[in-house]
C-alpha positions in Angstrom: 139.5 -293.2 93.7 142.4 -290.7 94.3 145.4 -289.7 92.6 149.2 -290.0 94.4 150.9 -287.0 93.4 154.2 -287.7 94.0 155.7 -289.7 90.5 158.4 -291.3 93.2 155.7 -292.9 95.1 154.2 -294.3 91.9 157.6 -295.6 91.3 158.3 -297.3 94.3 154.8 -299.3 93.9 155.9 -300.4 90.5 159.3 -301.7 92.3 157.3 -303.4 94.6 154.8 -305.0 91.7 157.6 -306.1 89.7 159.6 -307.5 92.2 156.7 -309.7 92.9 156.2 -310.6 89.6 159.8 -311.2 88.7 159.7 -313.4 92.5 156.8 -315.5 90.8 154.8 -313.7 94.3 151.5 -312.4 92.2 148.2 -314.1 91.4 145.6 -312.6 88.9 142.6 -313.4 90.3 140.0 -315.8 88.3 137.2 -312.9 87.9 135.5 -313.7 84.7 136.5 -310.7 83.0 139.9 -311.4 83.6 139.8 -314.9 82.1 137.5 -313.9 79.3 140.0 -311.8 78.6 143.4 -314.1 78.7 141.4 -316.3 77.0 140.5 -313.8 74.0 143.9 -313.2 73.1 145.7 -316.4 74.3 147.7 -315.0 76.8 150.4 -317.3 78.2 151.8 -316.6 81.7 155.1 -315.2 80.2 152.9 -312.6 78.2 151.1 -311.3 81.1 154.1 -310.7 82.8 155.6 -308.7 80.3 152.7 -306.8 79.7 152.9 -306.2 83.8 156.4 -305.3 83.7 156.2 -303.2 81.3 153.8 -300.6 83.2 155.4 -297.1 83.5 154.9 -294.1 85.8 152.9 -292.7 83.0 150.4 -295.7 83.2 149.5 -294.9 86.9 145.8 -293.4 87.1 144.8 -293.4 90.1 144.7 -295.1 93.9 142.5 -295.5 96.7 143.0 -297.4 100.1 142.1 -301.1 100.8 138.2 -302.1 101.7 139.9 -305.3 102.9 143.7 -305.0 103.8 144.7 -301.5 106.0 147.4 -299.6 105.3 147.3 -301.0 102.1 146.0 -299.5 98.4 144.1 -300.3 95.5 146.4 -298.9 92.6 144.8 -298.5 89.1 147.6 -298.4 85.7 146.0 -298.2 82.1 147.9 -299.5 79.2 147.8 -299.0 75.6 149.2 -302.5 73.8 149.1 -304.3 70.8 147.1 -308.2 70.8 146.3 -310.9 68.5 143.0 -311.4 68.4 141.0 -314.5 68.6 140.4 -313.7 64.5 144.6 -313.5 64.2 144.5 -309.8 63.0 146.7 -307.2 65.2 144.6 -305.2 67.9 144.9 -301.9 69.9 143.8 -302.5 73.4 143.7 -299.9 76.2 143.8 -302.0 79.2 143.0 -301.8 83.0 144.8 -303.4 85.2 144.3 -302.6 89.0 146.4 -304.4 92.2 147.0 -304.6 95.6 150.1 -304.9 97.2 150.2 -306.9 100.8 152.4 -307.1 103.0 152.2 -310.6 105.1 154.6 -312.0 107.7 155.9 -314.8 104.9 156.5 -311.9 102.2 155.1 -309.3 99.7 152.9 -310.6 97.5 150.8 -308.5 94.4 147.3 -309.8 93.9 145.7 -308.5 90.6 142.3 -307.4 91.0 141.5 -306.5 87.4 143.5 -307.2 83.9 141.3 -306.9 80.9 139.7 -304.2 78.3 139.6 -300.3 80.0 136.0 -300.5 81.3 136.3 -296.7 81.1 138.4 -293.8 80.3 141.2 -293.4 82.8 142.8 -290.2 83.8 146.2 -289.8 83.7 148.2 -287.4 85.9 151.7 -287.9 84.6 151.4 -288.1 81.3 152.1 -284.8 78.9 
Protein backbone atom coordinates (compact mmCIF):
# COMPACT_ATOMS: atom_id res chain seq x y z
CA UNK A 1 0.00 0.00 0.00
CA UNK A 2 0.80 3.80 -0.26
CA UNK A 3 0.51 6.70 1.77
CA UNK A 4 -1.66 10.03 0.65
CA UNK A 5 0.44 12.82 1.71
CA UNK A 6 -1.72 15.47 1.81
CA UNK A 7 -3.68 15.46 5.62
CA UNK A 8 -6.74 17.39 3.49
CA UNK A 9 -7.18 14.50 1.35
CA UNK A 10 -7.29 12.21 4.27
CA UNK A 11 -9.83 14.48 5.58
CA UNK A 12 -12.13 14.72 2.91
CA UNK A 13 -12.23 10.62 2.82
CA UNK A 14 -13.22 10.71 6.38
CA UNK A 15 -16.15 13.31 5.29
CA UNK A 16 -17.14 10.98 2.85
CA UNK A 17 -16.96 7.71 5.36
CA UNK A 18 -18.98 9.41 7.85
CA UNK A 19 -21.40 10.84 5.84
CA UNK A 20 -22.12 7.39 4.90
CA UNK A 21 -22.26 6.16 8.05
CA UNK A 22 -24.31 8.88 9.59
CA UNK A 23 -26.69 8.23 5.98
CA UNK A 24 -27.09 4.51 7.31
CA UNK A 25 -25.03 4.00 3.46
CA UNK A 26 -22.14 1.45 4.85
CA UNK A 27 -22.01 -2.28 5.24
CA UNK A 28 -19.20 -4.21 7.10
CA UNK A 29 -18.77 -7.08 5.26
CA UNK A 30 -19.40 -10.68 6.96
CA UNK A 31 -15.56 -11.80 6.69
CA UNK A 32 -15.07 -14.10 9.64
CA UNK A 33 -12.61 -11.99 11.23
CA UNK A 34 -14.86 -9.29 11.30
CA UNK A 35 -17.71 -11.14 12.96
CA UNK A 36 -15.35 -13.08 15.30
CA UNK A 37 -14.56 -9.90 16.22
CA UNK A 38 -18.09 -7.96 16.86
CA UNK A 39 -18.96 -10.97 18.37
CA UNK A 40 -15.88 -10.99 20.94
CA UNK A 41 -16.69 -7.82 22.42
CA UNK A 42 -20.60 -7.58 21.80
CA UNK A 43 -20.53 -4.91 19.56
CA UNK A 44 -24.01 -3.40 18.83
CA UNK A 45 -24.52 -1.47 15.57
CA UNK A 46 -24.49 1.91 17.44
CA UNK A 47 -20.93 0.95 18.85
CA UNK A 48 -19.43 0.30 15.66
CA UNK A 49 -20.48 3.40 14.39
CA UNK A 50 -19.03 5.35 17.01
CA UNK A 51 -16.01 3.64 16.93
CA UNK A 52 -16.07 4.62 12.93
CA UNK A 53 -16.83 8.09 13.50
CA UNK A 54 -14.56 8.61 15.73
CA UNK A 55 -11.51 7.90 13.28
CA UNK A 56 -9.19 10.98 12.99
CA UNK A 57 -6.57 12.20 10.46
CA UNK A 58 -4.04 10.73 12.68
CA UNK A 59 -5.63 7.12 12.36
CA UNK A 60 -5.00 7.19 8.51
CA UNK A 61 -2.07 4.70 7.59
CA UNK A 62 -2.08 4.16 4.41
CA UNK A 63 -4.09 3.72 0.75
CA UNK A 64 -3.86 1.89 -2.34
CA UNK A 65 -6.20 1.87 -5.42
CA UNK A 66 -9.17 -0.55 -5.97
CA UNK A 67 -8.48 -4.32 -7.43
CA UNK A 68 -12.21 -4.20 -8.16
CA UNK A 69 -13.70 -0.61 -8.40
CA UNK A 70 -11.39 2.17 -10.64
CA UNK A 71 -10.82 5.35 -9.66
CA UNK A 72 -11.58 4.25 -6.43
CA UNK A 73 -9.10 3.35 -3.08
CA UNK A 74 -8.64 1.00 -0.53
CA UNK A 75 -7.99 3.32 2.62
CA UNK A 76 -6.39 1.67 5.76
CA UNK A 77 -7.06 3.77 9.57
CA UNK A 78 -5.73 2.03 12.83
CA UNK A 79 -7.27 2.71 16.12
CA UNK A 80 -6.34 2.48 19.56
CA UNK A 81 -9.74 1.91 21.89
CA UNK A 82 -10.83 0.58 24.87
CA UNK A 83 -13.37 -2.98 24.82
CA UNK A 84 -15.15 -5.15 27.19
CA UNK A 85 -14.11 -8.36 26.74
CA UNK A 86 -15.93 -11.49 26.47
CA UNK A 87 -14.43 -12.13 30.26
CA UNK A 88 -16.02 -8.39 31.24
CA UNK A 89 -12.56 -6.84 32.21
CA UNK A 90 -11.56 -3.51 30.24
CA UNK A 91 -9.29 -4.07 27.03
CA UNK A 92 -6.71 -2.10 24.87
CA UNK A 93 -7.32 -2.89 21.38
CA UNK A 94 -5.32 -1.44 18.37
CA UNK A 95 -7.72 -1.98 15.61
CA UNK A 96 -7.65 -2.16 11.75
CA UNK A 97 -10.25 -1.04 9.93
CA UNK A 98 -9.83 -0.66 6.07
CA UNK A 99 -12.76 0.69 3.46
CA UNK A 100 -13.74 1.51 0.21
CA UNK A 101 -15.65 4.33 -0.87
CA UNK A 102 -17.91 3.94 -4.21
CA UNK A 103 -19.33 5.97 -5.96
CA UNK A 104 -22.67 4.41 -7.88
CA UNK A 105 -25.38 6.19 -9.84
CA UNK A 106 -28.02 5.69 -6.71
CA UNK A 107 -25.31 7.26 -4.16
CA UNK A 108 -22.05 6.94 -2.16
CA UNK A 109 -21.87 4.15 -0.23
CA UNK A 110 -18.73 2.93 2.28
CA UNK A 111 -18.15 -0.81 2.32
CA UNK A 112 -15.86 -2.04 5.12
CA UNK A 113 -13.41 -4.42 4.17
CA UNK A 114 -11.77 -5.11 7.46
CA UNK A 115 -12.82 -4.14 11.28
CA UNK A 116 -11.11 -6.23 13.87
CA UNK A 117 -7.65 -6.73 15.94
CA UNK A 118 -4.41 -4.86 13.96
CA UNK A 119 -3.11 -7.93 12.12
CA UNK A 120 0.10 -5.86 12.04
CA UNK A 121 1.80 -2.81 12.99
CA UNK A 122 0.60 0.13 10.94
CA UNK A 123 2.51 3.15 10.08
CA UNK A 124 1.44 6.26 10.68
CA UNK A 125 2.33 9.37 8.71
CA UNK A 126 0.46 12.11 10.57
CA UNK A 127 0.87 11.38 13.79
CA UNK A 128 3.84 13.18 16.05
Amino acid sequence: MGNIHSKILVGLILENMKECVENDNFIILGRDINKNFISEYKLTEAMQREILLKLEIEDYSESEPSSKFPGSYVNLFGKNIELINSHGSIEAISMYIKFEIIEKQYGTRTVFISFHKEDYPLSFPFRI
